[in-house]
C-alpha positions as CSV (number, residue, x, y, z in Angstrom):
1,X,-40.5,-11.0,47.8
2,X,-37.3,-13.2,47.1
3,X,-37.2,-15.6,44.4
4,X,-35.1,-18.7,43.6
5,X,-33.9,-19.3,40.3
6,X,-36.8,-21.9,39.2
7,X,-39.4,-19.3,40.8
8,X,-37.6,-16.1,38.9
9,X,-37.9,-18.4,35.2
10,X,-41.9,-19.3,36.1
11,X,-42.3,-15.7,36.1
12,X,-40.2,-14.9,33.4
13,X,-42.3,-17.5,31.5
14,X,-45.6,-16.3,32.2
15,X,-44.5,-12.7,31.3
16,X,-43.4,-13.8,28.0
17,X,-46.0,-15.7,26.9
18,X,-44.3,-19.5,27.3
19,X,-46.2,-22.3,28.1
20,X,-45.3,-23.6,32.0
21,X,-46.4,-26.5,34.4
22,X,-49.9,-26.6,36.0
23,X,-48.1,-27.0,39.1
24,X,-45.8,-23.7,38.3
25,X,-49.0,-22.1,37.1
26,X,-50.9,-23.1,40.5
27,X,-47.5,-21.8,42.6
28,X,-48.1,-18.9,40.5
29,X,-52.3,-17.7,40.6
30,X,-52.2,-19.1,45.1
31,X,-49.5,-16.5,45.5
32,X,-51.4,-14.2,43.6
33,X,-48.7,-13.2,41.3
34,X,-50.2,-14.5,38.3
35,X,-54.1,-14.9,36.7
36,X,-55.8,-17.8,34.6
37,X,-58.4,-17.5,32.5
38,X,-61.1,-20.4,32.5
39,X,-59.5,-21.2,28.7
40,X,-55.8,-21.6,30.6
41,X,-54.4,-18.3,29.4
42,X,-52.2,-16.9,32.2
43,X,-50.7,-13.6,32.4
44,X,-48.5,-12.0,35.3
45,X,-50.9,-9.6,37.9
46,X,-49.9,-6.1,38.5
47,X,-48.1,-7.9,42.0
48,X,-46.3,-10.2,39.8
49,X,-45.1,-7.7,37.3
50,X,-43.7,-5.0,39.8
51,X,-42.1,-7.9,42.1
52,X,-40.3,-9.6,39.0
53,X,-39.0,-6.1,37.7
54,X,-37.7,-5.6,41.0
55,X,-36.3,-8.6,41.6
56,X,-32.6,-8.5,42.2
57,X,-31.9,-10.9,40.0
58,X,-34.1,-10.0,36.8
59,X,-33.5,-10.7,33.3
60,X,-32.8,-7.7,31.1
């Protein structure tokens, strides 16, 4: 999968732990890149992990 930038720092964000948008949250869980628990906790799938180390343009 190819990210843009704001897609690439929504994932960043998620792994990290910092808060982000419902609507980047939403984006997120539909692709199924990302999970949210019922108390709004959201953490990066397996999917999202491996695609966002992979991504060309990831953060080191």
């Amino acid at each position: 999968m190819n990210f843009n930038v704001q897609q690439r720092q929504v994932l960043e964000s998620i792994r990290d732990g910092r808060k982000v948008s419902e609507m980047d949250a939403n984006w997120a869980v539909n692709k199924e890149l990302a999970t949210q628990g019922e108390d709004g906790d959201i953490d990066l799938t397996q999917l999202g992990r491996s695609q966002i180390d992979r991504s060309p343009n990831a953060s080191v």
